[in-house]
N, C-alpha and C positions, 0 to 999 in steps of 0.2 A: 343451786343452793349451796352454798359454803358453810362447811364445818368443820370445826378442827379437837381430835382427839390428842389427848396427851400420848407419846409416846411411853409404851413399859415394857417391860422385858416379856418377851414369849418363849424364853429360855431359860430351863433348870439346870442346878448343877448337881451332879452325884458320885460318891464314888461304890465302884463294883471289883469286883474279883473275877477278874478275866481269865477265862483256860489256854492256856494253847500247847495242842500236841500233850496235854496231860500235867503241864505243868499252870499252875495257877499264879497271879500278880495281881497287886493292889493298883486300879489307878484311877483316873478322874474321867468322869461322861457326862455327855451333855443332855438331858431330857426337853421335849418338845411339853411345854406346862398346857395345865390340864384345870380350866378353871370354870365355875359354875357363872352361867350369864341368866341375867331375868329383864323380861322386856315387858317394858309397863307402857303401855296408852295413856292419851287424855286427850280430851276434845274442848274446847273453851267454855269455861266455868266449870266442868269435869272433875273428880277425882279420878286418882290415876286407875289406871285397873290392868290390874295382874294378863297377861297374854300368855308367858312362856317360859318355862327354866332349862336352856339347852348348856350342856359343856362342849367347854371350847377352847381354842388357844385366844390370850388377849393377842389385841391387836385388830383394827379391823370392826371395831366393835359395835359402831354407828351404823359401819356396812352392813352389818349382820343381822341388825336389829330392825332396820328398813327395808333393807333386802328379805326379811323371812315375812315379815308382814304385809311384803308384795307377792311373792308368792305362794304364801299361803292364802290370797284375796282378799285380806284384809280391809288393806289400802288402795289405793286407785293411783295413776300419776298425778306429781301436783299438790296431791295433798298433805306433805309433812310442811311445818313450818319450826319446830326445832327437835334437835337430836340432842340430848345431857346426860350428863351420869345424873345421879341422885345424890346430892348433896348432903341430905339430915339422916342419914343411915350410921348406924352405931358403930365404933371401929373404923381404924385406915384401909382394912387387909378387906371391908362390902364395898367401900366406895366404888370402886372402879368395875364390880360384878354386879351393878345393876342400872340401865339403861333407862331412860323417858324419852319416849315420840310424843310428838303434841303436833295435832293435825288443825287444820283451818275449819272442821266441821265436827260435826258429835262424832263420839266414834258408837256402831252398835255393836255391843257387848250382845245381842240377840244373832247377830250375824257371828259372831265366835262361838256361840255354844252354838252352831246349826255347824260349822266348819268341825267345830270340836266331834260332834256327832258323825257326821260323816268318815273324819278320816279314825273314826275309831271301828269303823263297819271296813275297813280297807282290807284286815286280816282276813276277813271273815269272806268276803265275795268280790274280785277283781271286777265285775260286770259294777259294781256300788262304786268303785271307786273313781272309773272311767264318765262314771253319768255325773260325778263328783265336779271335776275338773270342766264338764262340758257345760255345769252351771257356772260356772268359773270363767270361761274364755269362751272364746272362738276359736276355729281353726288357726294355723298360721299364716302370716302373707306368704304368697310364692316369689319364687327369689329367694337368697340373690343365689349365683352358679359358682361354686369356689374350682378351682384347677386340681386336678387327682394329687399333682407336684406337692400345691399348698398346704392342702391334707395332712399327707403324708409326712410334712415338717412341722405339725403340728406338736405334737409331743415333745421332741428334741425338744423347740422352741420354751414352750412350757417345763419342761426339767430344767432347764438354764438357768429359766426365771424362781428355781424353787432354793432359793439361799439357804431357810430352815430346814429342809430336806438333810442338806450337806451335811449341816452338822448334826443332828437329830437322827436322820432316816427314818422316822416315825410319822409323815402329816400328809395328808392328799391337798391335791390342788386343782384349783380349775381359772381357766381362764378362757376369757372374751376375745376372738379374734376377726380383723375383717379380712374378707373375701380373699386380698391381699397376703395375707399373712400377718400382720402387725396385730400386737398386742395393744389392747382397748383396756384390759383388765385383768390382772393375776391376783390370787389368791391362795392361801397353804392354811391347812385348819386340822385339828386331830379329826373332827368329823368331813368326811366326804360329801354332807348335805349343806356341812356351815360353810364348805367356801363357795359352793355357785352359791349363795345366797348372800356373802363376800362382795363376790363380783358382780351380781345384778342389783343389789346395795346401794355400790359404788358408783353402777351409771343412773342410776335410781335419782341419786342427790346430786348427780351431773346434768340431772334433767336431759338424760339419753333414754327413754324408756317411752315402749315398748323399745326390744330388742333385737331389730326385726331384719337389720345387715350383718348380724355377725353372725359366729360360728364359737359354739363355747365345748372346750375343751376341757375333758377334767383324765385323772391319771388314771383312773380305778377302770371299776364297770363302771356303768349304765343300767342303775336303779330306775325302778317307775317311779320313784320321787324323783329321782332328776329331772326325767323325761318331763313328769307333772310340773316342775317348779320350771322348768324351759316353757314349757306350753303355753303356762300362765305369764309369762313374762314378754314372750313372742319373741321367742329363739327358732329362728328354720332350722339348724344345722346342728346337732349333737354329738362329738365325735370322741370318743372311749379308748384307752387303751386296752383294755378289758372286754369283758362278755357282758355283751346286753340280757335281762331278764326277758323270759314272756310275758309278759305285763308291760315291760317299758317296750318293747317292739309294736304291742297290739294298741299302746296310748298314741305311740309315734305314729301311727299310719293313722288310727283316729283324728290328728288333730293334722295330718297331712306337714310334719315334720322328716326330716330326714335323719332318719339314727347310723352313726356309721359305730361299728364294734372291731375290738384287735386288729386298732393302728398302731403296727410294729413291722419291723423290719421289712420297708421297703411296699406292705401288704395291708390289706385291709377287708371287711366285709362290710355291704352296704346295705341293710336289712330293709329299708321303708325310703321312699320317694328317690331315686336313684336320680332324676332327672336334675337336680341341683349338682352334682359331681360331674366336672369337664375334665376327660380323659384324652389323652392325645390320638387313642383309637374310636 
């Protein structure tokens, strides 16, 4: 499915008063922009209906919008048939911070308040959350085996790809990669949940979904939202720069994923299904 977003800026400009060594200067900085997105439904003959208001970096924004209502379960593969801003909204500065999916079938607004309820019980009991995600999916396929090598060049790889990083140093990111190493998908977002949702978006409306040969990469930890929003998407492989939560380790071996935590320098820990990582020993 092809769709084309306007390009706009996902960078601010500011100026600060810089220290160094005690002494203070006026000069220009660049901020990673920070903006409110709403993602609205409809199914044929439908009025739209309100889903979600997340902040976020523009850019990406169709991604973000089919991507979060994949893995939130919203949606199924298949079923968007177009992605818009909203056209009759007051003002230049709403247009581009509110989205329309429009699916080939009704959508159930009864299936959002049960999704809404549940992930609002998530605080409250990890055992609620888990049973959540397992009305949501299935396990993952097994497969595919990545090389300990590939792994381990993951990150590099993905900092390379992170442009707004550079000048910002403010945004996380995650990306899609196969077995190989190659990049299928990168993404940078102020939020660490808005870019896998970015990137499984993006093969979402490639009609690459489920996501069941790659290996997705993000910069941070390994939240049990990630872990969750991989599950539902049918990611085998989860590989972190960071430290995995107990919740996303106890989701990942539930759903027979592989979590790998603090891929850095050279080293890594492999917390759930080890059998997909080819080591030379």
């Amino acid at each position: 499915m092809a769709v084309t977003e306007p390009i706009r800026s996902n960078i601010t400009h500011a100026r600060v008063t810089a220290f160094h060594e005690g002494v203070g200067s006026e000069r220009a900085d660049t901020l990673a922009t920070e903006e409110p997105l709403e993602i609205r439904v409809q199914g044929p003959e439908q009025e739209q209906i309100q889903v979600a208001v997340t902040m976020r970096t523009p850019g990406g924004d169709f991604d973000l919008a089919v991507g979060f209502l994949f893995t939130e379960g919203l949606i199924e593969p298949g079923e968007v048939r177009r992605v818009a801003y909203c056209d009759n909204l007051p003002g230049e500065d709403q247009r581009y911070n509110v989205v329309s999916v429009t699916l080939g079938r009704s959508f159930d607004a009864e299936r959002l308040r049960r999704n809404f309820y549940a992930n609002s019980s998530c605080g409250v009991c990890g055992k609620a959350a888990l049973e959540d995600i397992e009305v949501r999916c299935s396990p993952v396929a097994p497969g595919p085996e990545v090389s300990l090598d590939v792994l381990l060049s993951l990150p590099a790889r993905l900092r390379a790809a992170q442009k707004m990083f550079e000048r910002t140093g403010g945004l996380h990111a995650a990306g899609l990669f196969t077995p190989e190493g190659e990049a299928a998908s990168i993404h940078e977002d102020v939020g660490r949940h808005n870019a896998v949702d970015k990137a499984v978006g993006e093969r979402y409306l490639a009609g690459g979904v489920p996501v069941a040969h790659h290996v997705l990469q993000v910069s941070g930890r390994a939240s049990f939202e990630i872990v969750q929003k991989a599950a539902v998407a049918g990611i085998p492989i989860v590989s972190a720069v960071s430290a995995p939560s107990s919740l996303a380790v106890e989701a990942a071996d539930r759903f027979q994923m592989t979590l790998v935590g603090f891929v850095r320098d050279g080293r890594c820990n492999v917390y759930t299904h080890p059998e997909r990582i080819r080591s030379a020993s």
